[in-house]
N, C-alpha and C positions, 0 to 999 in steps of 0.2 A: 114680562110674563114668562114662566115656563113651562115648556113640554112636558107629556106625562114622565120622562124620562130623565127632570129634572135641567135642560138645556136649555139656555138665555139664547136665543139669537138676534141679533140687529143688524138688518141689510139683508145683503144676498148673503145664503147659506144656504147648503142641504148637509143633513147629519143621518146616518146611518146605525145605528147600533153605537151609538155615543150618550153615554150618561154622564150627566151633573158638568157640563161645559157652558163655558160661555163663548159667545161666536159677536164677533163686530166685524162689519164688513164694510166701505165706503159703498155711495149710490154707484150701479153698474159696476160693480166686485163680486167676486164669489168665492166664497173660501166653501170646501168641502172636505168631511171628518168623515172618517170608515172608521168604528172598533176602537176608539178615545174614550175615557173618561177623567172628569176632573180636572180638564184642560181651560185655561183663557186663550184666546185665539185673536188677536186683533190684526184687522189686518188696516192700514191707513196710509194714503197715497203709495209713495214707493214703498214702503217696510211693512213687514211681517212680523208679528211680536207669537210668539208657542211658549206658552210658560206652563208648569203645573199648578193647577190655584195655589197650593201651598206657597209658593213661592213668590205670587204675586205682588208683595212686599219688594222684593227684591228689582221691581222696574227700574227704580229711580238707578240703580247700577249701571242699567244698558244708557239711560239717559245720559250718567255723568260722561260715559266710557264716548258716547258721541259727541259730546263737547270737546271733551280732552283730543278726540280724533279729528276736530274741525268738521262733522260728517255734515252733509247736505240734507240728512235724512231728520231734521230736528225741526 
C-alpha cells in the first residue's frame, strides 16, 4: 500500500518529505529518507541497495559485479 505521498514502505522506516519511493527494510532495521523522491531503498542483512526507480532494471548489474567479486553479500 501507499502513502498519500505516493511511498511503498515495508519494515522499519520513517520518510519525511519523500515522494513516490519505495523503502524495504529487514525486521529490527531502519532505513530513514529526508527530502527523496523516486528512490528504491532496500535495505537487506549486511547491504544497502539506493537506486533511482528508473534504474531499477539495472540491479541485476550490482548482482553480477558481486559474483564476479566473490562478495559475501549475495
Amino acid at each position: 500500500p501507499q502513502d498519500a505521498a505516493g511511498n511503498t514502505l515495508q519494515g522499519g522506516g520513517i520518510l519525511i518529505d519523500a515522494r513516490g519511493c519505495v523503502v524495504s527494510a529487514d525486521p529490527g532495521h531502519l532505513v530513514a529518507a529526508i527530502g527523496v523522491s523516486d528512490l528504491v531503498i532496500i535495505q537487506a542483512g549486511k547491504a544497502v541497495l539506493v537506486a533511482r526507480k528508473e534504474d531499477e532494471a539495472r540491479v541485476k548489474e550490482v548482482v553480477e559485479n558481486l559474483k564476479k567479486s566473490g562478495s559475501e553479500h549475495l
